[in-house]
Backbone as CSV, one residue per row, in Angstrom:
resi,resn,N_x,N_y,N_z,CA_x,CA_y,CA_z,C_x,C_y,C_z
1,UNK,138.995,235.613,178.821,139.211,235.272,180.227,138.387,236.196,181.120
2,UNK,138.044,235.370,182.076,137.415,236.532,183.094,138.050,237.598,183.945
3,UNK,137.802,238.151,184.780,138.868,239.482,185.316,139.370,238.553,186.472
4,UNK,141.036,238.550,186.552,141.783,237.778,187.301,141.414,238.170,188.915
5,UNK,141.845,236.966,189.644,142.220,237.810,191.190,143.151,238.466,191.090
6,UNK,143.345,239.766,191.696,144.618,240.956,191.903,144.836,241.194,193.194
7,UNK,145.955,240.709,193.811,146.027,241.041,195.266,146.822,242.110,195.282
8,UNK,146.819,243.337,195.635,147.708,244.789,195.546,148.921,244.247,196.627
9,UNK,150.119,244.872,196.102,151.177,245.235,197.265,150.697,245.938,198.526
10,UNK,151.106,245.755,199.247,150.748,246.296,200.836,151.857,247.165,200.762
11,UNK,152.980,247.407,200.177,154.054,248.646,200.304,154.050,248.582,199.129
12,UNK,155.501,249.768,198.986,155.453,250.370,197.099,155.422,249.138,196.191
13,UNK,155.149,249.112,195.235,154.780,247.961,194.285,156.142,248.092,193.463
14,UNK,156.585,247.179,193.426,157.800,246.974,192.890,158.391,245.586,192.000
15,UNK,157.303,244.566,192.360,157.210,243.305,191.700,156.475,242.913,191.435
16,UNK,156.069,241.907,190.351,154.654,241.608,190.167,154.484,239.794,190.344
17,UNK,153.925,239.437,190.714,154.263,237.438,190.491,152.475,237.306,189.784
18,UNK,152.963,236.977,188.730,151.672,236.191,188.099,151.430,234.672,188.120
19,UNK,150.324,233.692,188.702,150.570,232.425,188.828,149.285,231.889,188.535
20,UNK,149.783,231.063,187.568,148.824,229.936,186.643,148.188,228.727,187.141
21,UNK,146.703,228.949,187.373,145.743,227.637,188.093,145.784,226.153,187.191
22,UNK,145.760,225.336,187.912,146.027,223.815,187.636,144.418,223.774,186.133
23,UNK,144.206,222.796,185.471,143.376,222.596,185.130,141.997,222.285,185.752
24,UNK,140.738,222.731,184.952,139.464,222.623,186.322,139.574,223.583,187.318
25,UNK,140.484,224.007,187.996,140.504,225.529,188.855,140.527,226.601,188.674
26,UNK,140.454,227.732,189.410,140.262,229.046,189.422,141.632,229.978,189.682
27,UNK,141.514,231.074,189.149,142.634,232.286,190.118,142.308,232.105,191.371
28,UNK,140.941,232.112,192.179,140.862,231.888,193.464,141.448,230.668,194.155
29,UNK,141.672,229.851,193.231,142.180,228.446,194.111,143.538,228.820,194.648
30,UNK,144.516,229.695,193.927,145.798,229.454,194.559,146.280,230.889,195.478
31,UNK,144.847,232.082,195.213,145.435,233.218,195.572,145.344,233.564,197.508
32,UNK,145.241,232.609,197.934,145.538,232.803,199.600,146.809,232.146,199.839
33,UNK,147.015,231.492,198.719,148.163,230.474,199.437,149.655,231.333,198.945
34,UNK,149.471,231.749,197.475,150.383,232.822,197.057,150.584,234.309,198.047
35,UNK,149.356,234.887,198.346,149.348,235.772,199.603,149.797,235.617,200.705
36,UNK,149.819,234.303,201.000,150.907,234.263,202.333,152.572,234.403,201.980
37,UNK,152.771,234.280,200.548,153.942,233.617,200.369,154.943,234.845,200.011
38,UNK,153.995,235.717,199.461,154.700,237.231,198.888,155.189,238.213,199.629
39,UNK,156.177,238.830,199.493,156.823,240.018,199.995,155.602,241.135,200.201
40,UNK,155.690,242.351,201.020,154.567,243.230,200.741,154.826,243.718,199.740
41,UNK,156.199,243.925,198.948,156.152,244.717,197.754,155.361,243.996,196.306
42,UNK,154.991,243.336,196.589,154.724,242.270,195.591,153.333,242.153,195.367
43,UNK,152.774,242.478,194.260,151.269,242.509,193.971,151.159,240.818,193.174
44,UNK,149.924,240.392,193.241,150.050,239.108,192.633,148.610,238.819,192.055
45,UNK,149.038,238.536,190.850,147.703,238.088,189.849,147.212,236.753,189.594
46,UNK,146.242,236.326,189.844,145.487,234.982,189.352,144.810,234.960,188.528
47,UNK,144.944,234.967,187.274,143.877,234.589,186.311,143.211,233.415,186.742
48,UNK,141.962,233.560,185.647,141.434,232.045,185.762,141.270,232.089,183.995
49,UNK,141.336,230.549,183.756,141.516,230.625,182.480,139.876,230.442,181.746
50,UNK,140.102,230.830,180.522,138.871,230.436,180.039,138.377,229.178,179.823
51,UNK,136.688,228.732,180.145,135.844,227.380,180.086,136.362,226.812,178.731
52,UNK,136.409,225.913,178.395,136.211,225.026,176.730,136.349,223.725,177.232
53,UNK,135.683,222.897,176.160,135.443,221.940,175.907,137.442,221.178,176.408
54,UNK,137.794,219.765,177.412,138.994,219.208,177.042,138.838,217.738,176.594
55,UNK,139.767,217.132,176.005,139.627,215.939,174.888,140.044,214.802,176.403
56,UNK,140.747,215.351,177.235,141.191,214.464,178.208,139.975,213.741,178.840
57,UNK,139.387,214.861,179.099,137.987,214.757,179.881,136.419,214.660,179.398
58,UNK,137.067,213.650,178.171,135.414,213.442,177.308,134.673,214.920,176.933
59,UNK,135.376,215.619,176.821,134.911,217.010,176.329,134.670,217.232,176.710
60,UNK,133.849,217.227,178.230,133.433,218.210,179.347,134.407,219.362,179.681
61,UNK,133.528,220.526,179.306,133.653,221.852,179.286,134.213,222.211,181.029
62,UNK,135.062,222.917,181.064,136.451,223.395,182.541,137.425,224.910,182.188
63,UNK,137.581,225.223,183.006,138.123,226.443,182.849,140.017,225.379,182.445
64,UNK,140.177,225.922,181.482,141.854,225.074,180.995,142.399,226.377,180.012
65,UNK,144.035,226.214,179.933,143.883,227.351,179.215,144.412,226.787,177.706
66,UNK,144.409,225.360,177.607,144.675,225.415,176.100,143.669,223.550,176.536
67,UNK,143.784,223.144,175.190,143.255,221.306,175.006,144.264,220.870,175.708
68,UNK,144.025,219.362,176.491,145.082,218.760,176.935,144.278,217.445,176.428
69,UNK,145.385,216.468,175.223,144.393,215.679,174.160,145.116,214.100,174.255
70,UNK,145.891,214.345,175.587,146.630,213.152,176.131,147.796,213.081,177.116
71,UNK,148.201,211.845,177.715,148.507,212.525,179.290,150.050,210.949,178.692
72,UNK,150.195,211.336,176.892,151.538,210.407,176.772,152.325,211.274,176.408
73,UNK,153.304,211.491,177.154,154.547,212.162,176.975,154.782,212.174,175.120
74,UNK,154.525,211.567,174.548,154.727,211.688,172.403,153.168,211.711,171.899
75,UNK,152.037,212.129,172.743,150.810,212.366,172.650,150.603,213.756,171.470
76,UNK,149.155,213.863,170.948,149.198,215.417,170.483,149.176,216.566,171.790
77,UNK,149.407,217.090,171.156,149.227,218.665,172.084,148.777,219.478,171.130
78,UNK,147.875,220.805,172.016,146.818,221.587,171.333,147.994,222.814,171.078
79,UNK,149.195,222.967,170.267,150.199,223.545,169.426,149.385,225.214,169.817
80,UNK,147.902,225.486,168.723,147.546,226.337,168.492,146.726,227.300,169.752
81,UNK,146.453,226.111,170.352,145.664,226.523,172.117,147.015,227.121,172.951
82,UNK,148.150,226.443,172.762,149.139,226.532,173.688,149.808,228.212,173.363
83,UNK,150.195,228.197,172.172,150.378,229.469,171.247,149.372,230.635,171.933
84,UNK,147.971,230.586,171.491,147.282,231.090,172.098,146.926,231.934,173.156
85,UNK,147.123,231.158,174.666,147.174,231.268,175.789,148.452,231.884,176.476
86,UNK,149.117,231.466,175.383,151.048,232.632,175.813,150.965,233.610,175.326
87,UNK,150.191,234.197,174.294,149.916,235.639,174.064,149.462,236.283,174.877
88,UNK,148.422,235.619,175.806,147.842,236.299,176.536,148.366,236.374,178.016
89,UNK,149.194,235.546,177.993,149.873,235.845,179.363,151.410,236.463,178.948
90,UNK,151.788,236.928,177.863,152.752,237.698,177.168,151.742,239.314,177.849
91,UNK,150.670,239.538,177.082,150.069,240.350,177.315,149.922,240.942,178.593
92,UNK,149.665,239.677,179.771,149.473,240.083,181.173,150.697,241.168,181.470
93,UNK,152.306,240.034,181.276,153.574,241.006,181.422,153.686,242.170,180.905
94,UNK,153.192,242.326,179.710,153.125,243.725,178.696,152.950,245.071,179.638
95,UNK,151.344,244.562,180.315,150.393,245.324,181.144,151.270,245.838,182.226
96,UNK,151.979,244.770,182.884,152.773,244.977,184.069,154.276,246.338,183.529
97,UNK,154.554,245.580,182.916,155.783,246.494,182.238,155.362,247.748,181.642
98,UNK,153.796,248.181,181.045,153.600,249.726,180.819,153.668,250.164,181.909
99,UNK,153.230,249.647,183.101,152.433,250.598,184.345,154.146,250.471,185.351
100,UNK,154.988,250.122,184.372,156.404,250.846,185.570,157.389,249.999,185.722
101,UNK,156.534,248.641,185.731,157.261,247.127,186.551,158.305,247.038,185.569
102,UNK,159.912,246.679,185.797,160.511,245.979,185.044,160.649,245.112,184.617
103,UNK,160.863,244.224,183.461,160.378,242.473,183.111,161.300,241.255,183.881
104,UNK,162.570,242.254,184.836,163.319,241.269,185.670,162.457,241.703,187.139
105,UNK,161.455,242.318,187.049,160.012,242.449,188.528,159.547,241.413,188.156
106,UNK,159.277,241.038,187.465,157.432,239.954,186.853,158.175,238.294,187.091
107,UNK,157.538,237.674,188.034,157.982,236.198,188.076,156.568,235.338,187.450
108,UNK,156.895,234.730,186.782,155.673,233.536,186.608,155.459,232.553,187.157
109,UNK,154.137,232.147,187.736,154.561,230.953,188.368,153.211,230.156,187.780
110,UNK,153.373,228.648,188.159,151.904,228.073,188.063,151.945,226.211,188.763
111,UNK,150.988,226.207,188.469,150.968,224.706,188.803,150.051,223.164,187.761
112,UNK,150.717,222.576,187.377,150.310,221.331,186.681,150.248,222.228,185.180
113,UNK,149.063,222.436,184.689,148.651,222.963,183.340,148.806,224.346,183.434
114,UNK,148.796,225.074,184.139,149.332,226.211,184.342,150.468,226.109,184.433
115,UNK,151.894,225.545,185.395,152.904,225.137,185.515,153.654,224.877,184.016
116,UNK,153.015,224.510,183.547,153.510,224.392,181.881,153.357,225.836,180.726
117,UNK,152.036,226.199,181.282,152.076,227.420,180.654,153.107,228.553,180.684
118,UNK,153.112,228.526,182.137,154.079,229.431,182.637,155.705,229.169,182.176
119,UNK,156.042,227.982,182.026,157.894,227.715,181.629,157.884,228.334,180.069
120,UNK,156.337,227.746,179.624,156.702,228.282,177.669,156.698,229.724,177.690
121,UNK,155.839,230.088,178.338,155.430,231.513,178.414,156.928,232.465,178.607
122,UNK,157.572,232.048,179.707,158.767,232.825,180.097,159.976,232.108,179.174
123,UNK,159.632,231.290,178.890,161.140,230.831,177.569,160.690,231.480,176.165
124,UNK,159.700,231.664,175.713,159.405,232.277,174.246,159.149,233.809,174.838
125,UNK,159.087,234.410,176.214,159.011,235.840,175.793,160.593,236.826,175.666
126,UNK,160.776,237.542,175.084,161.849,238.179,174.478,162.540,239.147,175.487
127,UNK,162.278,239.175,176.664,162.943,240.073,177.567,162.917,238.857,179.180
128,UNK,164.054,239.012,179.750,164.352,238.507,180.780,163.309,238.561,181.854
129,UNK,162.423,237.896,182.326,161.655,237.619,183.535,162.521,237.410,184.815
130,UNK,162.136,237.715,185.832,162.481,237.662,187.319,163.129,236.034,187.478
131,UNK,161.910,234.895,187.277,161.868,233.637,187.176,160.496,233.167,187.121
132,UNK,160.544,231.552,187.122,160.107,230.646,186.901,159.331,229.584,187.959
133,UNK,158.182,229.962,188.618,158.182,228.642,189.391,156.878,227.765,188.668
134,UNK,157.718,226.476,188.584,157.164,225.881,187.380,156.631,224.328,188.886
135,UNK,155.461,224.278,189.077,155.169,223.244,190.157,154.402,221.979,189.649
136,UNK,154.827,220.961,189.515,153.862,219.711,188.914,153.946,219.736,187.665
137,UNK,154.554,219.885,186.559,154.415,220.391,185.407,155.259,220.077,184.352
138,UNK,155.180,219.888,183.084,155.518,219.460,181.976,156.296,220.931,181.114
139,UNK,157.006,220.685,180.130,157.220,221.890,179.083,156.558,221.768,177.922
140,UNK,155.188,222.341,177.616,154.763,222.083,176.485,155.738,222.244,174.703
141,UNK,155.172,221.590,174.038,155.905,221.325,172.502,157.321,221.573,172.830
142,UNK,157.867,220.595,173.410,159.736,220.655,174.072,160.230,220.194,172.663
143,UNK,159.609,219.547,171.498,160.552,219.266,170.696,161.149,220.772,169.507
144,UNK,160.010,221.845,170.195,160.368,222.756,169.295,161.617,223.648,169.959
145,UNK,161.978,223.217,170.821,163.060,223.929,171.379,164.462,223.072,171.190
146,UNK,165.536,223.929,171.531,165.545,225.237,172.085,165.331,226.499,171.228
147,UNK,165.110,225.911,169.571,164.596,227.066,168.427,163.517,227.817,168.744
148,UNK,162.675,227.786,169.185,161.709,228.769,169.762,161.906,230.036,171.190
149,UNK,163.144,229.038,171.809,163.521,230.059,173.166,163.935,231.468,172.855
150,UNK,163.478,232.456,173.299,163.966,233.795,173.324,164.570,234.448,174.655
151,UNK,164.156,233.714,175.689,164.433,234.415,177.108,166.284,234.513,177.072
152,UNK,166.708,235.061,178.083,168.248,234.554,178.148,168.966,233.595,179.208
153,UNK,169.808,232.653,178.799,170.026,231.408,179.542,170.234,231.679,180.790
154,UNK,169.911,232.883,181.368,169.911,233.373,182.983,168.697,233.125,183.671
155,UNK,167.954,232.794,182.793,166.537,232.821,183.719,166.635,231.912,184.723
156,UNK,166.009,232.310,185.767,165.906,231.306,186.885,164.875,230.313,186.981
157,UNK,165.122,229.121,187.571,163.294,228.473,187.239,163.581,227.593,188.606
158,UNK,162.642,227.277,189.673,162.729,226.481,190.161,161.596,225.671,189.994
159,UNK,162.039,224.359,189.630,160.423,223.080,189.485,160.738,222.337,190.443
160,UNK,159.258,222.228,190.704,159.112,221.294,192.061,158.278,220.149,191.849
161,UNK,158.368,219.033,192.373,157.647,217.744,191.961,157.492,216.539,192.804
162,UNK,156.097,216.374,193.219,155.794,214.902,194.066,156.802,213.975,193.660
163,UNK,157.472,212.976,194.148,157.740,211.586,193.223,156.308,210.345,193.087
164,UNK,155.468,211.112,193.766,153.898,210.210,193.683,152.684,210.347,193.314
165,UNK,153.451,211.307,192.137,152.318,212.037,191.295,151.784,211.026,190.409
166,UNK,150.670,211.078,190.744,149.830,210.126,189.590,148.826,211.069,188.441
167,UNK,148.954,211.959,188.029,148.446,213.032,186.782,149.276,212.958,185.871
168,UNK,150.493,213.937,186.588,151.869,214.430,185.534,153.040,213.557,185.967
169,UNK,152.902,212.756,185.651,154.022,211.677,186.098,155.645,212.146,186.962
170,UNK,155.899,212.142,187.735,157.618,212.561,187.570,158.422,212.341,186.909
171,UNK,158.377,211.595,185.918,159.714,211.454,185.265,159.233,212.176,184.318
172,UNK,158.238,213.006,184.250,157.907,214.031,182.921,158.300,215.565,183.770
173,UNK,158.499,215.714,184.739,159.149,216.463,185.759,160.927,216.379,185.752
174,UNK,161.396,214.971,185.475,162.815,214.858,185.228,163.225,215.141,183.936
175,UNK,162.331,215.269,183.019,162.586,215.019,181.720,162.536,216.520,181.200
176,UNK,161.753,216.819,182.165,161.547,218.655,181.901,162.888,219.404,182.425
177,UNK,163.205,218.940,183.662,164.259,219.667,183.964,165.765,219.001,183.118
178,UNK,165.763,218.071,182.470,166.893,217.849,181.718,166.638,218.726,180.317
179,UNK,165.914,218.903,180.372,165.521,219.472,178.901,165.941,221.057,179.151
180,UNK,165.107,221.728,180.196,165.634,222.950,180.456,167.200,223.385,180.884
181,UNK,167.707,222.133,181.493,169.246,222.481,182.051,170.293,222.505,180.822
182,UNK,169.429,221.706,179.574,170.591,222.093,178.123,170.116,223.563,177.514
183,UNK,169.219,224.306,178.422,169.268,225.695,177.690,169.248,226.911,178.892
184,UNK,169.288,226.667,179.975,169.331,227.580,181.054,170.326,227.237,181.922
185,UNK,170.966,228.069,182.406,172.322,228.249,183.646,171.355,227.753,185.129
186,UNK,170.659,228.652,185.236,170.050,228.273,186.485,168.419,227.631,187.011
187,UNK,168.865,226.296,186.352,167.512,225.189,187.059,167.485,224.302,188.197
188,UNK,166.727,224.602,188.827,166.328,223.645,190.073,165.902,223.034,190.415
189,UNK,165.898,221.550,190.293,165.068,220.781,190.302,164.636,220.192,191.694
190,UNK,163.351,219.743,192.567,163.137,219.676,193.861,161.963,218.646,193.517
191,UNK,162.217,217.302,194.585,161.528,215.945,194.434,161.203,216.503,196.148
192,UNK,159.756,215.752,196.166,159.427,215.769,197.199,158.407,214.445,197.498
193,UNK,159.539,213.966,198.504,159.204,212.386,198.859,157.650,212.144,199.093
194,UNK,156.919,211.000,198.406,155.333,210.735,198.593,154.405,211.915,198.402
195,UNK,154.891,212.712,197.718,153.859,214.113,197.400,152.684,213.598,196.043
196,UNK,151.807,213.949,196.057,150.642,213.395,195.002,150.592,214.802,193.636
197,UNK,149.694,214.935,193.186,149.461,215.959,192.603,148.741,216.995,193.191
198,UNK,149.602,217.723,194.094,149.307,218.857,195.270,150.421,219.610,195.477
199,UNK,150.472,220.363,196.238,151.436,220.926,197.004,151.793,220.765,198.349
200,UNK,152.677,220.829,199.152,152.812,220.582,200.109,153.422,221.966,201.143
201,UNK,153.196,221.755,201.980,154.566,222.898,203.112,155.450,223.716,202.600
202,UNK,156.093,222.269,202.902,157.433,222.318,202.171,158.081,222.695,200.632
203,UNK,157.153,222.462,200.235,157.067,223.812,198.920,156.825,224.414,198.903
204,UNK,155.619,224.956,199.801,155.574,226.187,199.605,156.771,227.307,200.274
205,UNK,157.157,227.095,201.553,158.394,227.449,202.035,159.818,227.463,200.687
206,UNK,159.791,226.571,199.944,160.827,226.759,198.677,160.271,227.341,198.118
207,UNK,159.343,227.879,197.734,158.641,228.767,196.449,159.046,230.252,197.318
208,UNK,158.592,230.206,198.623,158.486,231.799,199.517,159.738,232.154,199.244
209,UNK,160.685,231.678,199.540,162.513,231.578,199.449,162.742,232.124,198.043
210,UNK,161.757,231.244,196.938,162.668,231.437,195.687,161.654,233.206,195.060
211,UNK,160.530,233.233,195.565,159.990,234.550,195.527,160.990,235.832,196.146
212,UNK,161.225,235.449,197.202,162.177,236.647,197.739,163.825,236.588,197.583
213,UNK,164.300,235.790,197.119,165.282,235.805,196.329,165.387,236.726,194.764
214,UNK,164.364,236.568,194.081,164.440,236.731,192.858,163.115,238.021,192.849
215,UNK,162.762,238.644,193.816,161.863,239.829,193.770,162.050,239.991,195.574
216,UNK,163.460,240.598,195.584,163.971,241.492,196.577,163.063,242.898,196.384
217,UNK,163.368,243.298,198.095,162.516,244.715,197.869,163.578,245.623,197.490
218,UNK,163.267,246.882,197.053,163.870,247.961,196.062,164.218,248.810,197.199
């Protein structure tokens, strides 16, 4: 991967929010919009993922962080790409947690293919995360769960979802949050009338809320 955007805390650093770019985009695509959204205590990281070849897209080469090899809910999925790419954002938290941060500081967030990264990422890592904002987005390899989950059924997650998404369908958004509510206490699920595969306002205002809820200042 290339060296992420890092936006520093503007006061003592006390939380960290890491958030995962859609497929085809950059850490730069989402890091002004996350900067408005953060506490000053709150430093915030954008990776961008690494270029490869995707099967979706006639193999034309995009920054993605695993294959995406079909857009049918009982489609393959790239198992070993997906695996992969959670080490390394296991790793990001690692980084955060030597240099002080506690692993209930570190929120993940992302959107669409990132958005997915981010729910596996914080359900298979072994210590409690802050939360979850999981935006546009699917749970990758859901049939291997809840045997693969390690987090604890406290985690927080709020997903948010167009009902006029034409990429990631919504009912792969409903299907995600039924799936997560048989293994987590606290999921949130949020439809947002005629929304496409974007974000809107009004999410972002629920994301700012669910940021400073769940990475209060110290």
């Amino acid at each position: 991967m290339s060296a992420p955007v890092v936006l520093s805390a503007t006061a003592k650093h006390t939380g960290t929010l890491i958030f995962l770019h859609g497929l085809g985009d950059t850490g730069q695509g989402w890091a002004s919009a996350m900067a408005a959204l953060r506490p000053p205590h709150v430093k915030v990281i954008c990776p961008t993922a690494p270029t490869m070849p995707v099967t979706l897209n006639a193999g034309f080469r995009m920054p993605s962080w695993f294959d995406l090899r079909s857009l049918d809910e009982s489609g393959p999925e790239d198992e070993q790409g997906i695996k992969s790419a959670t080490k390394q954002i296991h790793g990001m938290v690692d980084n955060e947690i030597s240099a002080g941060i506690s692993p209930d500081r570190i929120l993940l967030g992302g959107f669409s293919q990132g958005g997915a990264l981010a729910l596996y990422s914080a359900l298979t890592y072994p210590q409690k995360l802050a939360g979850v904002v999981a935006l546009s987005c699917w749970l990758p390899l859901y049939k291997t769960f809840p045997a693969v989950k390690k987090t604890h059924d406290s985690l927080p997650i709020l997903q948010c979802h167009g009902d006029c998404d034409p990429v990631v369908p919504y009912k792969w958004g409903q299907m995600t949050a039924s799936i997560l509510k048989t293994m987590l206490q606290d999921v949130e699920f949020k439809s947002f009338r005629g929304l496409m595969h974007t974000s809107s306002d009004d999410e972002l205002l629920d994301i700012k809320q669910f940021i400073s809820k769940y990475l209060p200042s110290q």
